[in-house]
C-alpha positions as CSV (number, residue, x, y, z in Angstrom):
1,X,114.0,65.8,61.4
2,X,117.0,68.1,60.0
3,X,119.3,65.4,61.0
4,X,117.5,62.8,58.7
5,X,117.0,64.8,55.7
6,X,120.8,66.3,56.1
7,X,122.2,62.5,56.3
8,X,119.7,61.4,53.5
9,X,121.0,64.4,51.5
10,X,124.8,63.2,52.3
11,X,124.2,59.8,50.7
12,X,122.3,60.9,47.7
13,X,126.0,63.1,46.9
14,X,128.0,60.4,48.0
15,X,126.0,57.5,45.9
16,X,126.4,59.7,42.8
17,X,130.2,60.0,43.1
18,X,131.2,57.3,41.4
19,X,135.7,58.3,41.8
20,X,134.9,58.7,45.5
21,X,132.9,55.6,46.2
22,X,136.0,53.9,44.0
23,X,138.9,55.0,46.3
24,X,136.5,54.3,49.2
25,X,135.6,50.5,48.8
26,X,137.7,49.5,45.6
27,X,141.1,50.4,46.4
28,X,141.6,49.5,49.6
29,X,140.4,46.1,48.5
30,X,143.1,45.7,45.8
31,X,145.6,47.5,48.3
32,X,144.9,44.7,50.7
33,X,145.4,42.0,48.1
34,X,148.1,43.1,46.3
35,X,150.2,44.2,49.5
36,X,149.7,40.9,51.3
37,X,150.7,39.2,48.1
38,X,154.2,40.9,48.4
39,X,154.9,41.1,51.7
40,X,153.5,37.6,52.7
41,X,157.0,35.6,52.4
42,X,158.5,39.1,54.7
43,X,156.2,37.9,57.5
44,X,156.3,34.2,57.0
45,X,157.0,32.5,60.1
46,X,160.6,30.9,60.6
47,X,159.7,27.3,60.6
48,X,158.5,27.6,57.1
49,X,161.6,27.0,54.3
50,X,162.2,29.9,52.6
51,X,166.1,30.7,52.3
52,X,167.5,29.3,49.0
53,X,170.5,27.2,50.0
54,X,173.7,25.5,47.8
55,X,175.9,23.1,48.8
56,X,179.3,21.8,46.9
57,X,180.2,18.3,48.5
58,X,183.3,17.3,47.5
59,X,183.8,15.7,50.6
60,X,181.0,13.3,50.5
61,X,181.7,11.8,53.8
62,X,180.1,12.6,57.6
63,X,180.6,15.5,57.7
64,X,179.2,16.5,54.8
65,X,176.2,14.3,55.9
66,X,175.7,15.6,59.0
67,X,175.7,19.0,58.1
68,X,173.2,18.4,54.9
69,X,171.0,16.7,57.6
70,X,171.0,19.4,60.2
71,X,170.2,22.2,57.7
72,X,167.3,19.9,56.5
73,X,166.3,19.7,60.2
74,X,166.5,23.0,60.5
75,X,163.5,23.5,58.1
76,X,164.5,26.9,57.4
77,X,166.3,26.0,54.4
78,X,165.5,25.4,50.6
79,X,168.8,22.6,49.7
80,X,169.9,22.2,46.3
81,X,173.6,20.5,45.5
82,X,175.2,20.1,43.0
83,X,179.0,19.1,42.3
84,X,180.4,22.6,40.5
85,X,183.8,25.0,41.0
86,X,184.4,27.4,43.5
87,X,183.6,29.9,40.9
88,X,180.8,28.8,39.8
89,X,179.1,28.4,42.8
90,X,180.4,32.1,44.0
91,X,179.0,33.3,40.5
92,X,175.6,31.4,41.2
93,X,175.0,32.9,44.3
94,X,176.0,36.4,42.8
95,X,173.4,36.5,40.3
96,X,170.6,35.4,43.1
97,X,169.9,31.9,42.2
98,X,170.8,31.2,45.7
99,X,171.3,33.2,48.9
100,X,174.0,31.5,50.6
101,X,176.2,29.0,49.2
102,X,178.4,26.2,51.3
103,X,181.9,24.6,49.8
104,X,182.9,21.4,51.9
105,X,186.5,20.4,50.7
106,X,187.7,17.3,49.8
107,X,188.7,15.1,53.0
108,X,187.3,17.5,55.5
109,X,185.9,14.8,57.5
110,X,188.6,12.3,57.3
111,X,190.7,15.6,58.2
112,X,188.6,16.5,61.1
113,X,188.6,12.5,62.4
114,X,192.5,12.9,62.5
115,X,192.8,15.9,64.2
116,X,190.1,14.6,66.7
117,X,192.3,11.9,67.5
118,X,195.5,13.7,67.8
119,X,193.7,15.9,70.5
120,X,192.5,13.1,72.2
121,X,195.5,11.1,72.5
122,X,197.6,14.7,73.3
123,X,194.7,15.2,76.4
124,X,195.3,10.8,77.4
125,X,198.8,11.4,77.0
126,X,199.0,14.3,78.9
127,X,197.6,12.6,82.1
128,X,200.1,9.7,81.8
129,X,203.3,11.8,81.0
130,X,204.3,10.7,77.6
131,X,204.4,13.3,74.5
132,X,203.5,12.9,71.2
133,X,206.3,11.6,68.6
134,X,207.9,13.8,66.4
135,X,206.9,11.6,63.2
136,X,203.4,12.3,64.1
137,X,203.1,16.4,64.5
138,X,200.2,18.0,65.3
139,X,198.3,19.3,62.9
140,X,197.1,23.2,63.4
141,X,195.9,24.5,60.6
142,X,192.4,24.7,61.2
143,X,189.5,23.3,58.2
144,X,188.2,25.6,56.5
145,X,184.5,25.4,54.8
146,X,183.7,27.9,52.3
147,X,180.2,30.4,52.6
148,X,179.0,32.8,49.6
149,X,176.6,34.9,50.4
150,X,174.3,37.1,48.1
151,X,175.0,40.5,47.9
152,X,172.0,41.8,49.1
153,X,172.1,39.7,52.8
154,X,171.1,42.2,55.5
155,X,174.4,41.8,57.7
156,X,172.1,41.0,60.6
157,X,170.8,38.1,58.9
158,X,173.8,37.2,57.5
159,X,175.1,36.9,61.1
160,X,172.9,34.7,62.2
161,X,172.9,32.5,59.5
162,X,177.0,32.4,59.9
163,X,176.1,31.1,63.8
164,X,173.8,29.0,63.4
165,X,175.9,26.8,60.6
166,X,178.8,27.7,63.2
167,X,176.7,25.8,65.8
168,X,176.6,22.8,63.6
169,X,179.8,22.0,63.0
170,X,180.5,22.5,66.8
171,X,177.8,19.4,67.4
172,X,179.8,17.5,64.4
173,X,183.4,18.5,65.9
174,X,182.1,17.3,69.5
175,X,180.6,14.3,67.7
176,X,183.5,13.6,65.9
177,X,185.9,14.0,69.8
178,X,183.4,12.3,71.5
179,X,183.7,9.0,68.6
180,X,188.1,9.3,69.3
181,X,187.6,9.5,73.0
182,X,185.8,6.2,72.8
183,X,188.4,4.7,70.2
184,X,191.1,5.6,72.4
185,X,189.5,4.7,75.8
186,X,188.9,1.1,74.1
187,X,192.5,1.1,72.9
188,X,194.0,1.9,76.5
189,X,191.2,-0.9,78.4
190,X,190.5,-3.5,76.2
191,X,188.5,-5.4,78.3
192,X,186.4,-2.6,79.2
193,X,182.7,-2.3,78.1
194,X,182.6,1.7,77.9
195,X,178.9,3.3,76.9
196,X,179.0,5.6,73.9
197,X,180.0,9.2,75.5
198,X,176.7,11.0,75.0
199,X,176.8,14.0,73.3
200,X,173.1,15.3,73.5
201,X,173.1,18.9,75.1
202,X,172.2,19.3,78.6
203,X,171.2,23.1,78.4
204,X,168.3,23.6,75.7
205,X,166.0,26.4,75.3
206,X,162.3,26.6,74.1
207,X,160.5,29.1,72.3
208,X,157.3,30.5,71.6
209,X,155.5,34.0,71.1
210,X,155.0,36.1,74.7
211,X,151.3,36.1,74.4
212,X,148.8,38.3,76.3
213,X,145.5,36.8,78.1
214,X,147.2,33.6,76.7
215,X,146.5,34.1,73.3
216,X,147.9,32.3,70.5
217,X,147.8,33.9,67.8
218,X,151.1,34.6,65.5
219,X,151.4,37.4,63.7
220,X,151.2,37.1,59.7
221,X,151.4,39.8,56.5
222,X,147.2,39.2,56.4
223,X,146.6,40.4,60.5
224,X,149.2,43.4,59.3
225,X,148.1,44.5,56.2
226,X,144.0,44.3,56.6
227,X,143.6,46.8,59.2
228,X,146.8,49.0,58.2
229,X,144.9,49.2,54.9
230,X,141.6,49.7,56.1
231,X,142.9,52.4,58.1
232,X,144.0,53.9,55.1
233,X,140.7,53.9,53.2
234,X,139.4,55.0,56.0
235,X,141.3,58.2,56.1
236,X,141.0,59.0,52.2
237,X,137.1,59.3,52.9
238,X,138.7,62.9,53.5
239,X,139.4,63.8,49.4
240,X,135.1,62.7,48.8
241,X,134.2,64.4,52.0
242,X,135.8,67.8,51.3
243,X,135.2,67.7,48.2
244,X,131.5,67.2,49.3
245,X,131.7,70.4,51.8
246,X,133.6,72.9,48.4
247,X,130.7,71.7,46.1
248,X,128.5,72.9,48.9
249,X,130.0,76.4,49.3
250,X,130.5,76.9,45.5
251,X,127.2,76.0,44.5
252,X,125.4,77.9,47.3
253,X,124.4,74.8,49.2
254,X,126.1,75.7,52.0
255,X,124.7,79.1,52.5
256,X,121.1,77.9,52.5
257,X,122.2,75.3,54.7
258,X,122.8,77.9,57.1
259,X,119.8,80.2,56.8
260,X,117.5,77.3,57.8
261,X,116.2,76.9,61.4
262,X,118.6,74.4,63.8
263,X,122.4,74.6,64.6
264,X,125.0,74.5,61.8
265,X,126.3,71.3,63.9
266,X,123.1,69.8,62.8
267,X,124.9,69.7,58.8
268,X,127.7,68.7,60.4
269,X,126.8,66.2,62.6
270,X,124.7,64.5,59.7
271,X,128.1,64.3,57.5
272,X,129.9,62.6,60.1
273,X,127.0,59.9,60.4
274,X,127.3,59.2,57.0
275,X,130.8,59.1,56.8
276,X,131.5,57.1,59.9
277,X,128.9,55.0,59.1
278,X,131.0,54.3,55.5
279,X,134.0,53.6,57.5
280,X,132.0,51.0,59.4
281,X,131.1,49.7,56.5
282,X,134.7,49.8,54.9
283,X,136.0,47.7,58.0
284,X,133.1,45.4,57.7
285,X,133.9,44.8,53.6
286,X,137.8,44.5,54.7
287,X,137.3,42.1,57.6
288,X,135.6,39.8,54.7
289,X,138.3,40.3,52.5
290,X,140.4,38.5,55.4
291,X,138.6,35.8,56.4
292,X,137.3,34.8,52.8
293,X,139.1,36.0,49.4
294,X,142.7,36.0,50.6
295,X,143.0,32.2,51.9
296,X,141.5,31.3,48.5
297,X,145.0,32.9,47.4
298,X,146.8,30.5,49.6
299,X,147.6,33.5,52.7
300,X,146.5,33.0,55.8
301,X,143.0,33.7,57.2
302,X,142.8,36.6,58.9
303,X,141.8,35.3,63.0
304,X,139.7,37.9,64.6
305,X,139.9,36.6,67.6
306,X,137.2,36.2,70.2
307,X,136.3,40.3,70.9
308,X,134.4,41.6,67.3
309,X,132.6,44.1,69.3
310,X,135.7,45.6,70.6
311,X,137.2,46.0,66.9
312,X,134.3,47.3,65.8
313,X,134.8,50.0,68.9
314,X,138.4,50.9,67.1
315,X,136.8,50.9,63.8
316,X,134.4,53.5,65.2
317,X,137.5,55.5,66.7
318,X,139.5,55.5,63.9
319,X,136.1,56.1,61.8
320,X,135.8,59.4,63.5
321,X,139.5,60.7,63.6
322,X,139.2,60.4,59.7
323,X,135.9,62.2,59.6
324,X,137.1,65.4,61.5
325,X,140.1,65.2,59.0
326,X,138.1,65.6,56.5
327,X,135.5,68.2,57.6
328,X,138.9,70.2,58.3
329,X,140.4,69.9,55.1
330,X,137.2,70.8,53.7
331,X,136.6,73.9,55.4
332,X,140.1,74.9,55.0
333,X,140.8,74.3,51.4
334,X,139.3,77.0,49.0
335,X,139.0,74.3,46.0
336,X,138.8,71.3,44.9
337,X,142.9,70.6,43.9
338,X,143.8,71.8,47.3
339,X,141.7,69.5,48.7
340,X,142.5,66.6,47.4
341,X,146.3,67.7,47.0
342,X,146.8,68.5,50.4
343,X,144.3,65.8,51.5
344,X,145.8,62.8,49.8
345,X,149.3,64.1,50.5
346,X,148.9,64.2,54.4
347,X,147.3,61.1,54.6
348,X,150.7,59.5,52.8
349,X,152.3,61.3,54.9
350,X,150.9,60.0,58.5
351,X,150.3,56.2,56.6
352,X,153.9,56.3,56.4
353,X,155.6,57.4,59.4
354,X,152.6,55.5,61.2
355,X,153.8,51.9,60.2
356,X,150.9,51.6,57.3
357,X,153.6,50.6,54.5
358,X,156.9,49.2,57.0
359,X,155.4,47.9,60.3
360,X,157.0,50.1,62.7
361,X,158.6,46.9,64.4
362,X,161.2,47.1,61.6
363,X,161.7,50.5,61.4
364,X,164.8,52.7,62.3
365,X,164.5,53.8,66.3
366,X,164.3,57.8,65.3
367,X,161.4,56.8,62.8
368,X,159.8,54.3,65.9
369,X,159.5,57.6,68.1
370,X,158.2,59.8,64.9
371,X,155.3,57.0,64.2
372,X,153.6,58.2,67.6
373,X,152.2,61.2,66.1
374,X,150.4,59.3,63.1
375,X,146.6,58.9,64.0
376,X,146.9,55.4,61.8
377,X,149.3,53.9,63.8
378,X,147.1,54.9,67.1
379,X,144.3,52.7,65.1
380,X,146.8,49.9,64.1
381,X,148.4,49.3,67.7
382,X,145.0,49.1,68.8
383,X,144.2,46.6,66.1
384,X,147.5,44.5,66.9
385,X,146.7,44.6,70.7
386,X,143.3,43.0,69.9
387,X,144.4,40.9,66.6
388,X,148.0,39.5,68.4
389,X,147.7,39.8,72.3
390,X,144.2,39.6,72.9
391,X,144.0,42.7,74.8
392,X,140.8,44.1,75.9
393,X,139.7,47.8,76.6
394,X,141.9,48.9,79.6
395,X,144.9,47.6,77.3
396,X,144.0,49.9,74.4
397,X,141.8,52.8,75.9
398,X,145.1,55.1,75.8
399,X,144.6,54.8,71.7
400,X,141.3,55.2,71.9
401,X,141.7,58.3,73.6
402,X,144.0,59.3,71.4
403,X,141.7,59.1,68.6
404,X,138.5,60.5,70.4
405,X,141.2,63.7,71.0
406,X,142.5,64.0,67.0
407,X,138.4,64.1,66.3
408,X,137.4,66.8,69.2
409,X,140.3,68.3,68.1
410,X,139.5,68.7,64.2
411,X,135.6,69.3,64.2
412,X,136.2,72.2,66.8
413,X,139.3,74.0,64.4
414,X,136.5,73.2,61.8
415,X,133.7,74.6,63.2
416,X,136.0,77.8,64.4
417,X,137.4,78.2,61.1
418,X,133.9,78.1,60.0
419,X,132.3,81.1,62.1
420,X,135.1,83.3,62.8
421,X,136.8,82.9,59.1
422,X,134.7,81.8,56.3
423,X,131.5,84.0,57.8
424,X,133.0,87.0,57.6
């Protein structure tokens, strides 16, 4: 019956603190929505265009062509061209309007048929003894096609977007020796038939995400930020709940707690219902937010997957790590400031070395081995285990545990703190 009336008495304090039911259902809602929104094209999965793209062709030939057309195949690319200077396009791409910008000289492709066919007929010739004439030299200066890139390319991107244009023109040079070959090989046997040299590659690789339990989910900014954020809220219960437990010992509350019959784990106990029960209820409100309100702002819905109870289990987890961090900052802080200072500081603090804000994934190594410690990112690997790779419990117990351990560990320094310092 103690346990009733002290949880009833818990939601009659919380219910009338209007700031703390604000941070504890309002703002992680606009976090969620507002995050998502920024970070959504960050996450955005490759095959969608995204990278802004110019292209001066003042060659306006096959080469030109095919390389427009592979970069349009590519569907990673945004194409604009238009017919401008060097500088101009080097100043456009400078100021942003563009991320990387291609120059394709005049006569590059009737360039590269000629020196296709001067190595063709050096490689024939070679085979037959005769040498190429001195009124036909070969040419070795090499074509040259002009990238800009925008300032702020990552070099790692910019890398890999040098390669993969690289690649292309490999395909258009080998298309380009293949078409002499075949010239010359008509040239030298006339009455020959010969089949088009293929030029399709015989090694190709496939991708796709390694998936656990063969799930097939991918990941986007809305499976990231929803539980990273509701972890958050979770945790800031702490600033309301130790506020709760100061009121209590300033007002007297807490001392006529104590003089009535039962265990002082019985007060305790009944705030960590209440409180966990909010957090269940915070989860439950953020989940919604995912599957309903942010595919109305053209993001992706939030996919579940098929195991609700077992999120619900991490909810529960993380629920109760939060709620021994804040019966410990209550019981440690003397006042109200110190609480929700030192409260609201800490839980930055572990939000941001526990992959909350970045995703640890693109995070520095030395910061990937700090992250460990953060209780949040315990909760958020278990939420990606369930959300991305379908993992069930024996995948994500070890974070579980971990979480079970951060409560035990936090209610007992509370209680402690409570007999042996603020009793005396």
């Amino acid at each position: 019956m103690k346990l009733l009336y002290s949880i009833y008495k818990e939601y009659k304090v919380l219910t009338r603190d209007r700031a703390g039911l604000a941070i504890t259902f309002i703002m992680p809602t606009v976090l969620i929505l507002i995050i998502t929104l920024i970070q959504d094209t960050t996450f955005r999965s490759v095959s969608e265009a995204s990278v802004p793209l110019l292209i001066v062709d003042r060659d306006n030939d096959s080469l030109a062509s095919s390389l427009e057309k592979s970069l349009a195949g590519s569907k990673f690319f945004v194409i604009t061209k238009k017919n401008i200077t060097n500088e101009q396009a080097k100043n456009e791409v400078a100021h942003g309007s563009y991320l990387i910008g291609i120059v394709i000289p005049e006569n590059t492709s009737k360039n590269l048929r000629k020196k296709s066919t001067q190595r063709i007929s050096k490689l024939l010739n070679s085979f037959t003894g005769d040498t190429i004439t001195k009124d036909e030299p070969i040419d070795t200066n090499r074509l040259q096609l002009q990238l800009f890139f925008d300032p702020i390319t990552k070099l790692s991107f910019k890398t890999t977007i040098s390669n993969s244009i690289s690649s292309i023109i490999s395909q258009i040079e080998m298309q380009s020796m293949a078409t002499s070959l075949n010239q010359k090989m008509q040239e030298n046997f006339p009455y020959a038939s010969p089949q088009k040299v293929e030029t399709a590659p015989l090694v190709i690789t496939t991708e796709e995400y390694a998936s656990y339990n063969n799930s097939t989910i991918i990941p986007n900014s809305v499976q990231h930020n929803v539980p990273a954020w509701t972890l958050f809220a979770m945790f800031f219960i702490c600033i309301p709940l130790a506020g709760n437990i100061i009121k209590e010992r300033e007002d007297g509350s807490a001392f006529r707690l104590l003089t009535m019959p039962g265990s002082y784990m019985i007060v305790i106990l009944g705030k960590m219902l209440t409180y966990i029960s909010v957090s269940l209820i915070q989860f439950g409100l953020m989940l919604c937010v995912g599957l309903y309100i942010l595919p109305l702002m053209g993001l992706p819905q939030l996919n579940v997957g098929d195991n609700v109870l077992l999120l619900f289990l991490v909810a529960f987890s993380a629920g109760l790590a939060a709620t021994g961090f804040g019966l410990l900052v209550g019981t440690i802080s003397n006042s109200h400031d110190q609480a929700s200072l030192f409260g609201a500081v800490f839980v930055i603090i572990l939000a941001a070395i526990g992959g909350i804000w970045v995703p640890t994934f693109v995070m520095p190594e030395i910061m990937k081995q700090i992250s460990v410690i953060s209780p949040l990112n315990w909760g958020l690997e278990a939420f990606y285990g369930i959300f991305l790779r379908n993992f069930g419990l024996k995948e994500i117990y070890p974070e579980l545990i971990r979480l079970w351990f951060f409560f035990l560990a936090t209610l007992s320094t509370s209680f402690l703190y409570q007999k042996y310092v603020r009793m005396r």
